[in-house]
C-alpha positions in Angstrom: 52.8 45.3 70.3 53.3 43.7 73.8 53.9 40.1 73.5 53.1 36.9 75.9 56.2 36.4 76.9 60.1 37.9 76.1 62.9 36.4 76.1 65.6 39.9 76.9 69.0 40.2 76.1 70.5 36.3 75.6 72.7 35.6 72.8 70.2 34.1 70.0 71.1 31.1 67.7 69.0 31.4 64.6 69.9 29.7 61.1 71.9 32.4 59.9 74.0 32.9 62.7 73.7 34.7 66.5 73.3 38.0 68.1 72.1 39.5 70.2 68.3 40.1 70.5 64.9 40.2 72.4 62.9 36.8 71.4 58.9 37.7 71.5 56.5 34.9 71.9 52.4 35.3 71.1 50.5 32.5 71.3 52.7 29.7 71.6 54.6 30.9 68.6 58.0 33.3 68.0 56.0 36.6 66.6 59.7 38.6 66.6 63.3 39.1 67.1 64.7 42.6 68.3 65.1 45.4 70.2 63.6 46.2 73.4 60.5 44.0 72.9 57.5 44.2 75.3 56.0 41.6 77.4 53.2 40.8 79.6 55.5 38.4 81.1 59.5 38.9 80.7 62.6 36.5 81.1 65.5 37.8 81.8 68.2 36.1 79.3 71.6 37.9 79.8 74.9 35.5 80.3 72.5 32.8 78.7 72.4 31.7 75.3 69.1 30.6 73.4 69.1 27.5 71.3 66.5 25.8 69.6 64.9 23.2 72.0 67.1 20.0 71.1 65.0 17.3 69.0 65.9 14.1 69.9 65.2 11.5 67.0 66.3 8.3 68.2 64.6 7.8 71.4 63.2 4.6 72.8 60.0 4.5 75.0 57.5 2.3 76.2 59.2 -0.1 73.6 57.9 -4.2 74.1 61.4 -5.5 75.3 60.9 -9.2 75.4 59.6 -11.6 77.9 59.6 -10.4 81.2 61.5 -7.3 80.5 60.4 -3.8 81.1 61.8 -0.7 79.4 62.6 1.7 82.1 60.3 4.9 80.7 57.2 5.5 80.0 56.2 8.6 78.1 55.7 10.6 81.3 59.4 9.9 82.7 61.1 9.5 79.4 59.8 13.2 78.1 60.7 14.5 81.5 63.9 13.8 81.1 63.9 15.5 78.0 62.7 18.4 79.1 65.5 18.7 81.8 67.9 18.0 78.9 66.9 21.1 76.9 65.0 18.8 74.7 61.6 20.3 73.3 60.1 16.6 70.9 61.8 13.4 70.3 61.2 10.9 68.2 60.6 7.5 69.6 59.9 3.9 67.7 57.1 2.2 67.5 57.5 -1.3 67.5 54.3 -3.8 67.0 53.8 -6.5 69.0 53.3 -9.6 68.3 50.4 -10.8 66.7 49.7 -6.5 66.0 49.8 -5.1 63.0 51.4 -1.7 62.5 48.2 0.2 62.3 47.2 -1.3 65.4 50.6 -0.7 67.4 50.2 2.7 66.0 46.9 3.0 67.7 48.0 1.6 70.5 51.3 3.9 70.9 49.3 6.9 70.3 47.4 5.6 73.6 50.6 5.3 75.4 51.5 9.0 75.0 48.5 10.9 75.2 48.5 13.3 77.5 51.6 11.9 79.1 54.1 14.1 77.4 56.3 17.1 78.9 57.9 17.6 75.1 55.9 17.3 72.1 56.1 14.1 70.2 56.4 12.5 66.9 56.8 8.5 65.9 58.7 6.7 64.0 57.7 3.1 62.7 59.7 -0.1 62.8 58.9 -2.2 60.4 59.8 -6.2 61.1 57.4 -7.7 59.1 57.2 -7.9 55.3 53.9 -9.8 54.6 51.3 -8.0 51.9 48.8 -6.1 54.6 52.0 -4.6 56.0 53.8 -3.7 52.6 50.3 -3.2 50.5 48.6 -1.3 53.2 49.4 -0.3 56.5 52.6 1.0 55.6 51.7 3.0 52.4 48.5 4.1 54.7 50.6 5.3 57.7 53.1 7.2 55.7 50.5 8.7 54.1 49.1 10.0 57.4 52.1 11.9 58.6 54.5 8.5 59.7 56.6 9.8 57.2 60.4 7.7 58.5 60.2 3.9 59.5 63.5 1.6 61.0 65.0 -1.8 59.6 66.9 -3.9 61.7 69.8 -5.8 60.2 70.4 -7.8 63.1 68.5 -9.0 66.3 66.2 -12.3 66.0 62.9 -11.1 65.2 63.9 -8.3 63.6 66.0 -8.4 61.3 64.9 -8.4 57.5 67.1 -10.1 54.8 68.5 -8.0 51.8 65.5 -8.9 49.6 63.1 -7.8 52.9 64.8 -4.7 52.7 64.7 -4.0 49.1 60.7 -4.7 49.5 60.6 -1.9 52.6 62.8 0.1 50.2 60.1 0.0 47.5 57.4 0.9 49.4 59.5 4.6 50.8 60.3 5.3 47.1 56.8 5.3 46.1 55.3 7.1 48.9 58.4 9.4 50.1 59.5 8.1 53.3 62.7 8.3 55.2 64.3 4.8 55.5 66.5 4.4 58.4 68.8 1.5 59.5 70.5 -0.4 61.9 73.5 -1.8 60.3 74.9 -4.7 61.7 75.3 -8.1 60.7 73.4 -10.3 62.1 75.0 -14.1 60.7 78.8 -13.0 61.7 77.5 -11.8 64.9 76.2 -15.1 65.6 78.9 -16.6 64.4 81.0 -15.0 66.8 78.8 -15.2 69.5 78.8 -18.9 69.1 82.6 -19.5 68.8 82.3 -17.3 72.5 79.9 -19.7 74.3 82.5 -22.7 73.2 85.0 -20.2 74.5 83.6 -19.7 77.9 83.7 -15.9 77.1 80.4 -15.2 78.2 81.0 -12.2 80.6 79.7 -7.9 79.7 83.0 -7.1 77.8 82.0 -10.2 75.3 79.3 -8.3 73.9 81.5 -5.8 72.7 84.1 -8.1 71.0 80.9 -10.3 69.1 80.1 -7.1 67.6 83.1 -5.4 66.6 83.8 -3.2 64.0 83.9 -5.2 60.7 80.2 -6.3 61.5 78.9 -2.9 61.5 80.9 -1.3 58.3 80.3 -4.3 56.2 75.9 -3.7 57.1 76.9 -0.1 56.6 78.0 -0.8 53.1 75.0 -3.4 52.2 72.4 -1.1 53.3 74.1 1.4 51.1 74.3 -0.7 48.3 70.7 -1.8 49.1 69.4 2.1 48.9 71.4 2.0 45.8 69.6 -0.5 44.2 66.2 0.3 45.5 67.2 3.9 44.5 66.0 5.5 47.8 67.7 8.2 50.3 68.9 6.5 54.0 69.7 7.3 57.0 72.2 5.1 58.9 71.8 5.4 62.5 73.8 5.5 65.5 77.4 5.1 63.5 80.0 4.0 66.0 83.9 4.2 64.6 85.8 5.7 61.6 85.5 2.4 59.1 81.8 2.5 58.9 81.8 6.6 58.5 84.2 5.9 55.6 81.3 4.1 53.6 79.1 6.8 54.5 81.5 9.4 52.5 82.5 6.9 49.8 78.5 6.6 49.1 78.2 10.7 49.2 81.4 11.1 46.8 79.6 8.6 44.0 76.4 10.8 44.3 74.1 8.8 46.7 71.8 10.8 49.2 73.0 9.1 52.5 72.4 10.4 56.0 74.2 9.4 58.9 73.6 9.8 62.9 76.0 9.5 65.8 75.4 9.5 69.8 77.4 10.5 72.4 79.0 6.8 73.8 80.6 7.4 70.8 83.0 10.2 71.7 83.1 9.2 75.5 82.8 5.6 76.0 84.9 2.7 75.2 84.6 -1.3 75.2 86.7 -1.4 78.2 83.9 0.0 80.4 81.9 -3.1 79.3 85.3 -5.1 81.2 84.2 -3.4 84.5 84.1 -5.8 87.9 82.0 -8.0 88.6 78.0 -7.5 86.5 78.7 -3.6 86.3 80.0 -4.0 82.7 75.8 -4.5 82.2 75.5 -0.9 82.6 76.9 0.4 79.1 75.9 -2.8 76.9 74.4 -1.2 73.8 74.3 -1.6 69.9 76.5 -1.0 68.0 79.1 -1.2 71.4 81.4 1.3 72.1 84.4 0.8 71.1 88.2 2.3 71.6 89.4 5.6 72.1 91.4 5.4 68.8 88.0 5.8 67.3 86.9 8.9 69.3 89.0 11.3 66.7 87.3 9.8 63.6 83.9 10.3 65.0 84.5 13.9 65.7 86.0 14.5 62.3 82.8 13.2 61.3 80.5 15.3 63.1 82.9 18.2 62.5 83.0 18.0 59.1 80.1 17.4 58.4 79.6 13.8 57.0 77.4 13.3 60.7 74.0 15.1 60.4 72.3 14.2 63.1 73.7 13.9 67.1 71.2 11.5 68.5 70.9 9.7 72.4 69.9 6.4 71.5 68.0 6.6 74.5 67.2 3.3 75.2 66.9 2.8 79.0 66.5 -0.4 81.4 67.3 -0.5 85.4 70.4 -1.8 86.4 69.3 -3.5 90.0 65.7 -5.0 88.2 65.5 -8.7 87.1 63.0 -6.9 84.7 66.5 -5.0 83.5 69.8 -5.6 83.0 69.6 -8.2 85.9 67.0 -10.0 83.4 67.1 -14.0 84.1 70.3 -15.0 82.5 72.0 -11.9 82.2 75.0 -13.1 84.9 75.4 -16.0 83.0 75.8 -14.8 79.3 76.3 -11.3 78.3 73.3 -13.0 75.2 70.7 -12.2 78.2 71.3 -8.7 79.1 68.9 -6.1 77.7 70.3 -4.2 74.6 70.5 0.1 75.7 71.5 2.6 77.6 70.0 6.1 79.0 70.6 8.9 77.5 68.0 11.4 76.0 68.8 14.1 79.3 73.0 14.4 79.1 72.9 14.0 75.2 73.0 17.5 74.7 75.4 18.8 78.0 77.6 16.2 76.5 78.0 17.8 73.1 78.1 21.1 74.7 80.9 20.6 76.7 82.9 18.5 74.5 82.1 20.5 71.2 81.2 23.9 71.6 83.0 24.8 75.1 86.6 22.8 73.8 86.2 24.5 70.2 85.7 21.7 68.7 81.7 22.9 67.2 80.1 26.2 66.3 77.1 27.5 68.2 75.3 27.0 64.6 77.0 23.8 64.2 75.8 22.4 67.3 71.6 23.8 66.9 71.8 22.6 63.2 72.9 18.6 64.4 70.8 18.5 67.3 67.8 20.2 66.0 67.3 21.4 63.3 68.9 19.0 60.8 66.2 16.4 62.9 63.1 19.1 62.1 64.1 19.1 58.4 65.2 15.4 57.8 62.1 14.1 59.6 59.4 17.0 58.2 59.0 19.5 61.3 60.6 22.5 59.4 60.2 25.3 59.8 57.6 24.7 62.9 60.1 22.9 64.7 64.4 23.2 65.0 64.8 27.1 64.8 64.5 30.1 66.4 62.4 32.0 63.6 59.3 34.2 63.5 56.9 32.2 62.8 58.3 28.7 64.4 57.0 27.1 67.8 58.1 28.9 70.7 60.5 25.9 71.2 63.5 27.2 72.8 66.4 26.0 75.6 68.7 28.6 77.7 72.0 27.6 78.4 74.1 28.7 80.8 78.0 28.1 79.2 79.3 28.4 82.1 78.0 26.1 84.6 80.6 23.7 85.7 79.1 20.2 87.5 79.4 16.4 86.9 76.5 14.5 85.5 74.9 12.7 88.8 72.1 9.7 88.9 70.8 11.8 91.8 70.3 14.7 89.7 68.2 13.5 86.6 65.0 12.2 85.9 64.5 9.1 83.7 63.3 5.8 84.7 66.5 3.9 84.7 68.7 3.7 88.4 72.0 4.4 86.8 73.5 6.6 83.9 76.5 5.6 81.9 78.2 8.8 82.8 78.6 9.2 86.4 80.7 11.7 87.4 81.5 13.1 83.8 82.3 16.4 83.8 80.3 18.9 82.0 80.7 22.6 81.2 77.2 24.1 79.7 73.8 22.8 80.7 70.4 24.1 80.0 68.8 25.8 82.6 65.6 27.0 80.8 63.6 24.5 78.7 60.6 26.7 77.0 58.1 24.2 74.9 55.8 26.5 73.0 56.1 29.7 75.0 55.7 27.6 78.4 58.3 27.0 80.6 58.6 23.3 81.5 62.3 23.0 82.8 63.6 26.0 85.2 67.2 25.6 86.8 67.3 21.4 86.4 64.0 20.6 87.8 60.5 20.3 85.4 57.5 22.9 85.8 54.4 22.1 85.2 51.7 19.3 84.0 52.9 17.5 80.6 51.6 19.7 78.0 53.1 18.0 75.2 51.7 17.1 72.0 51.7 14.5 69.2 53.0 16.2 66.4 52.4 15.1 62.4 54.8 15.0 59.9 55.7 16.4 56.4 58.0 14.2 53.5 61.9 14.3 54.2 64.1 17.7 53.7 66.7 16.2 51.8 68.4 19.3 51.3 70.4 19.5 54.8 
């Protein structure tokens, strides 16, 4: 048969391993994998390697960000950048404002995206409130509808739950087969530090690194574990930062519990100290849980190569650096307590990786598609439609090029934010090809096309990674 479109001669990535192969797309979808294909339309794949388009699942967009504070990506930016970054969906939050209740900031999400989106699309819920419409019905109703993974916060004023908040969230995923995910920290001892800093006069950048340090995020770590324990529910532990709080992670595995974890790339390239830069630029690379020392670098990637990480995740979360509606927020000079919480992300996650795991040794080709898609398309209900090159799956596929050679630049990417936290990083490996459903929307670093994503509903957890 002669196809839409086919992909010739790249090396392939598929679940089982990679060869060698003609990839034939029909109508949006991969119809075959083989020899000398025909296609009305052909793309020429030799010296490139096809992965499956990256799914980001920690991605933060359009997110409410406080009083007078603007996140620095809409839907139309933030899934551009995406695009460019060999992503084909991400997973943002959706986080109600107040006075909304979650069906309505679900509504008015959904309102948000459409028709905004070069990469398809999928929520996740974050659930801050605990009262009985919440628990009793829009949750159970929205999880029922394909919201299938929701967040709790174990720190931040307004949203963080307490344990027996938790528990309650817990309850309702057991019963209808949802995905919890936290954000472990603790939110009293990082008050209590904060506080002792203020009396200290240690109120630059670089302070909000040492009133979150690593104690405050194993010991959440180990509560929310206990917590799932109790509530006996699977979890999913998000954006782990150093080797004490991964140790919880494999203590819980070893007594039998079903415990996920995810890690992001300041997390094997950042450190505190670039929070102690001169003068406000510290700003830039303020994020949650911080970065912390190089010492930890090693236990992070004995994590992810080992296996105990199972997702690789941006935490995306991006604000401008020159914007008193950013980092420069009303304040923010004064007391690292005002700068806004993030850093960009979703477009170099994956070069990142690439570079430092796959082109140093350090990660299989197989190891690197399964933690940055398709463990995401089966922990969050997209497999098989989404994460793998398969017959049968969406036509969802990036080409890499292993061996272009260039520094990450500002000037080169396309997210909202004026800065990225990796300026001048050297990569080895970047996407050159990003193909969403059979339709090209990233060719050689630049987007193609009209945003031709789509909102994408969701099955129960895989927990069978």
């Amino acid at each position: 048969m002669t196809h839409d479109t086919v992909i010739t001669g790249a090396r392939v990535v598929t679940a089982s391993g990679t060869t060698h192969c003609d990839i034939g797309i029909t109508d949006g979808r991969i119809a075959a994998l083989g020899k000398d294909l025909q296609g009305e339309h052909v793309i020429d794949g030799h010296g490139l390697i096809a992965l499956p388009g990256g799914i980001d699942s920690h991605v933060h967009i359009s997110q409410p960000s406080g009083p007078g504070i603007e996140m620095a990506d809409d839907f139309t930016s933030g899934t551009r950048s995406a695009a460019c970054g060999g992503n084909t969906t991400v997973l943002p939050f959706c986080l109600p404002e107040e006075g909304r209740t979650l069906r309505e900031a679900v509504a008015d999400y959904r309102a948000k995206a459409d028709g905004n989106c070069m990469t398809d699309v999928s929520f996740h819920l974050i659930v801050k409130d605990t009262d009985p419409v919440t628990l009793g019905q829009d949750l159970p109703a929205l999880i029922q509808a394909g919201y299938t993974s929701f967040k709790v916060f174990m720190t931040y004023a307004g949203l963080a739950l307490s344990d027996r908040q938790i528990l309650e969230v817990m309850a309702v995923a057991k019963e209808q087969g949802a995905m919890v995910m936290v954000h472990a920290e603790n939110e009293d001892a990082i008050e209590f530090l904060r506080d002792r800093a203020d009396r200290n006069g240690e109120t630059a950048p670089y302070h909000h690194a040492t009133t979150r340090p690593v104690p405050v995020e194993r010991e959440a770590t180990h509560r929310a574990i206990s917590l799932a324990e109790i509530a006996g529910v699977p979890l999913t532990i998000v954006h782990v930062s150093n080797g004490e709080a991964t140790e919880e992670i494999v203590r819980a595995r070893q007594r039998g519990l079903t415990v996920f974890a995810e890690t992001c790339p300041q997390y094997i390239t950042l450190t505190a100290s670039d929070l102690d830069r001169d003068g406000f630029d510290g700003a830039k690379y303020v994020c949650s849980p911080p970065p912390r020392t190089a010492e930890e670098w090693p236990k992070i990637w004995a994590g992810i190569e080992q296996g105990t990480f199972d997702l690789f995740s941006s935490d995306h979360c991006p604000f401008r650096f020159n914007d008193p509606a950013g980092k420069d927020a009303p304040g923010a000079r004064q007391s690292f307590r005002n700068i806004p919480n993030g850093i960009p992300g979703v477009e170099t996650r994956l070069p990142i990786l690439f570079s430092e795991g796959v082109v140093k040794g350090r990660l299989s080709l197989e190891r690197f598609a399964a933690i940055t898609a398709t463990n995401h398309a089966r922990l969050y209900g997209l497999f098989p439609r989404k994460g793998a090159i398969m017959v049968g799956a969406d036509a969802d596929i990036a080409l890499w090029d292993p061996t272009l050679s260039k520094p990450i630049r500002q000037a080169d990417l396309h997210h909202g934010s004026d800065y990225t936290p990796w300026e001048g990083f050297e990569v080895t490996g970047w996407p050159v090809r990003t193909i969403l459903r059979g339709q090209t929307v990233m060719q050689n670093g630049d987007p193609v096309g009209a945003p031709s994503g789509s909102y994408l509903e969701r099955e129960a957890p895989d927990l069978l990674l």
